[in-house]
N, C-alpha and C positions, 0 to 999 in steps of 0.2 A: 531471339532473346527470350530466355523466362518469363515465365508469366510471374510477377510478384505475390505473396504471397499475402494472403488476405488475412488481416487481422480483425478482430472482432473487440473492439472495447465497452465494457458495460459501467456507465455510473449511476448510482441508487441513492437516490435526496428525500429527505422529508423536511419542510421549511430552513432551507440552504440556501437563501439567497444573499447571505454574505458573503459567500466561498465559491458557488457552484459556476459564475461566472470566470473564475481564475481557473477551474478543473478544467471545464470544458474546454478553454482558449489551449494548457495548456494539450491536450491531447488534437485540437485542429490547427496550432500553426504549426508542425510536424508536416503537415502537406503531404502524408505518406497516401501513394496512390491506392490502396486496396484497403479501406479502413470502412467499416461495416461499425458506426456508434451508435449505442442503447442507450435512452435514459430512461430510469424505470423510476419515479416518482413515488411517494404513498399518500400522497393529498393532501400538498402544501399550500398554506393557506397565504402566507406573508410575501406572495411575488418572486418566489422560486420561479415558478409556470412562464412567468413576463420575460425572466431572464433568458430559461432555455430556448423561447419562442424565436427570442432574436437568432437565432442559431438554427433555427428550424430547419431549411433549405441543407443543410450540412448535416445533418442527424438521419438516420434510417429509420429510426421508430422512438418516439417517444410515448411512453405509457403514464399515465398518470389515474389512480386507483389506489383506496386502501391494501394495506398489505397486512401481514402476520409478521413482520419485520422484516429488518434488512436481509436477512439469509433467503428469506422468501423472496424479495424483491430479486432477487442476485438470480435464483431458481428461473424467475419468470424472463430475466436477462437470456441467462444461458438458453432458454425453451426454445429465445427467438433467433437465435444466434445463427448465422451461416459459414461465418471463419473458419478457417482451418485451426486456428488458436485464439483463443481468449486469457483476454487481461480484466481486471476488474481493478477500478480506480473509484475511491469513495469520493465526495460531493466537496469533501474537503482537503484533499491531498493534491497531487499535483507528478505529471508525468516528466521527467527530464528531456532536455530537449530532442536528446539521439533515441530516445526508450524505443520509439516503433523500428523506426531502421536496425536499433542496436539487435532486436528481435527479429527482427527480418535475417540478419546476418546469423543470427547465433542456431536458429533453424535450419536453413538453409544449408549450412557447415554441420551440424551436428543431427543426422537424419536419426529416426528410430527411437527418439526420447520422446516421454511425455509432458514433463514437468520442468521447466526452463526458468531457473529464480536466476533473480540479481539482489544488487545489493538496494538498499534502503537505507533514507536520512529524517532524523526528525525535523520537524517547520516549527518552528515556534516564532514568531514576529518581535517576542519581547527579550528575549536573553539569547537569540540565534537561530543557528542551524548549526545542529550534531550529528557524528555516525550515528543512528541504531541502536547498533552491533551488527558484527561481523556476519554472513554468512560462515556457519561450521558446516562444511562440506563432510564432514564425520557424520554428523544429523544423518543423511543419505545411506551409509551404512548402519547405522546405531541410533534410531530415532530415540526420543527424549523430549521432558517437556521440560522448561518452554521451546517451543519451535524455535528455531535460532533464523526463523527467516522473517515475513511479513507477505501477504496475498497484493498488496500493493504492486510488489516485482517480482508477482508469480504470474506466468503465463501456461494455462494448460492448453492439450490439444482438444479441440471439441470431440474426436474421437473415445476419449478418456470419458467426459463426460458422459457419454452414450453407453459408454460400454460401464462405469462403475457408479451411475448416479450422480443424482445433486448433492447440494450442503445438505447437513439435516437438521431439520426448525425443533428438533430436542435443545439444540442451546442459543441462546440468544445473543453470546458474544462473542465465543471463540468456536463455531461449527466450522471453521477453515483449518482450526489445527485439527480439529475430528477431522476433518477431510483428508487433509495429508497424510495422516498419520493410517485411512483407510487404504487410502491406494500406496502407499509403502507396505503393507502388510497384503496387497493383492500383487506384488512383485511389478509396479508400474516402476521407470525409469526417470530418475532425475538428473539433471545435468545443473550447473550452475553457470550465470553469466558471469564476469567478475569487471561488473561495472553497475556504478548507481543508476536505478532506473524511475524512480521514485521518493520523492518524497512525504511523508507519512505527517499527519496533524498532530501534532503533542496530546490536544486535548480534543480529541475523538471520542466514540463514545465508550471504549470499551478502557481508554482511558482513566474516564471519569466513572467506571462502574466495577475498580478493585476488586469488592469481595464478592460481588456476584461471579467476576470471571475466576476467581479461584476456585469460586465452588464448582462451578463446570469442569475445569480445567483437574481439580482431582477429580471430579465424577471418570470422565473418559479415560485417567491415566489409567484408572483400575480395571476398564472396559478395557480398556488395548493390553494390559498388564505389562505397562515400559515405566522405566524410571522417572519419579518425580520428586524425589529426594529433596530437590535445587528450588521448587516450587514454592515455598512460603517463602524460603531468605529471599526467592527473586523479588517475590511481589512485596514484601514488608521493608526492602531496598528501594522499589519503585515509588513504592509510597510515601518515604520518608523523601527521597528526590524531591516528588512532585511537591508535596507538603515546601519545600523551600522556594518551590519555584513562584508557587501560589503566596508565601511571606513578602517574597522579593515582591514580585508585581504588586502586591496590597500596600506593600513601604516606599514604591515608588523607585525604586534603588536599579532595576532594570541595568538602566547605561552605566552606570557604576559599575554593575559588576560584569555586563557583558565585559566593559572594558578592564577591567581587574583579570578577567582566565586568560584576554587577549594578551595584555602585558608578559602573565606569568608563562605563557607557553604551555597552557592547561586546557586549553578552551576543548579540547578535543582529547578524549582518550587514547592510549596506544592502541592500536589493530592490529589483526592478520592480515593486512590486507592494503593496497593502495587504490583508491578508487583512479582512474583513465578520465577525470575532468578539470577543467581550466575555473579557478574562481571567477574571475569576471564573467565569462558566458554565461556561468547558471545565475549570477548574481543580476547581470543584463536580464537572460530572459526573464525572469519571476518578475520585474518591476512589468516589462512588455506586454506580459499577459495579466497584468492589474494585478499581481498575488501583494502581500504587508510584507514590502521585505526593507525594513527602512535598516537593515546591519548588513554588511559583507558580510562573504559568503567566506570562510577560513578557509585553511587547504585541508586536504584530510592526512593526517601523520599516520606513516605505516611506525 
């Protein structure tokens, strides 16, 4: 029989001890047998440490040290890493329950790739869970910004790593689209999964830090000279979104209106795409592994 295939997953916290106990659970009740887990901390003060500790025995390295930020923390992940592939899951997001197997499979069947994305959902605990957006499997031929994916349900091979370098700590929010967007242009191979493997924190930090990440985000389109045309309407759209989302929760209105998109058959955007999951399983597990999910989980409408 095979040897299973060792996956290496890295998470990186700085005072997360509201969230980091739900990440970690969801990446170890997976029980996936070859699972090699980093937590690379930056020197949290509020009982992050207390959390991870319970979990110790289950973890392969835990680091805890200041850092130069999260892309750095991510760096010093990847340094220690011995998997054949790495995933990188922030302190606040959360892995689907199939994500490591779903990987195990999608490797295993698709030899000779470097870069293995799925799809991703936003977490929000007060107004739901949403697609995304779509994995554009075009991106892979025709790169463009914004990335149309999320590093939550990107898995590289550590081979990759070695051979094209780390993130690079010139940007503080978006050095994973600079990343992509380097090994796209060094003829590295992507493949896509077409299944959720992740769900992503609404209010993250690169979230909550708009116009810094625009500013990067042109710096490098002009570096890589790719289309960024789409770039301000994205982010001046995100903004305006988030801007309602932060009214509703300030007005208290939340279940109103979660319940108002449910009625109208709105709650969820059209896609390219049908995500391969059951709502009650993901809606079960998130409660399992402590995450705020006091709303059903919708179905995803292609």
């Amino acid at each position: 029989m095979p040897h299973p295939l060792k996956i290496t997953v890295i998470t990186v916290c700085l005072n997360a001890a509201s969230t980091i106990g739900a990440a970690i659970k969801s990446v170890l009740s997976q029980n996936y047998p070859e699972l090699e887990y980093i937590i690379v901390d930056g020197g949290s003060k509020d009982g992050t440490l207390d959390i991870v500790n319970q979990y110790r025995d289950s973890l392969t390295h835990v680091i805890s040290e200041p850092d130069r930020g999260i892309y750095d923390a991510i760096n010093k992940g990847i340094a220690l890493s011995t998997g054949n592939i790495v995933g990188i899951l922030n302190a606040d997001d959360l892995y689907a329950p199939w994500t490591l197997s779903t990987v195990e499979r999608a490797v295993t069947n698709n030899p000779g790739y470097e870069v293995y994305v799925g799809h991703t959902i936003y977490l929000d605990e007060h107004v739901g869970r949403w697609r995304a957006g779509y994995l554009d499997k075009n991106w892979f031929e025709k790169p463009k910004i914004p990335v149309t994916f999320c590093h939550q349900s990107t898995f590289v091979t550590r081979e990759t790593y070695a051979l094209h370098g780390l993130y690079s700590l010139e940007y503080k929010f978006a050095s994973d689209w600079d990343y992509f967007l380097r090994l796209h242009e060094a003829g590295v191979k992507f493949i896509s999964i077409d299944a959720v493997l992740a769900a992503f924190n609404l209010w993250g930090v690169s979230a909550l830090n708009f116009s810094e990440v625009l500013g990067e985000v042109t710096h490098m389109a002009n570096r890589h000279k790719i289309d960024a045309a789409d770039m301000e309407k994205y982010y001046k759209a995100a903004m305006r979104s988030y801007s309602r989302v932060k009214w509703i929760k300030r007005m208290g209105l939340s279940r109103l209106v979660f319940r108002l998109r449910e009625l109208a058959g709105i709650f969820m955007p059209s896609g390219q795409w049908r995500a391969s999951m059951e709502q009650e399983v993901f809606t079960d597990y998130l409660q399992k592994i402590g995450a705020k999910t006091k709303k059903s989980f919708p179905q995803l409408r292609s």
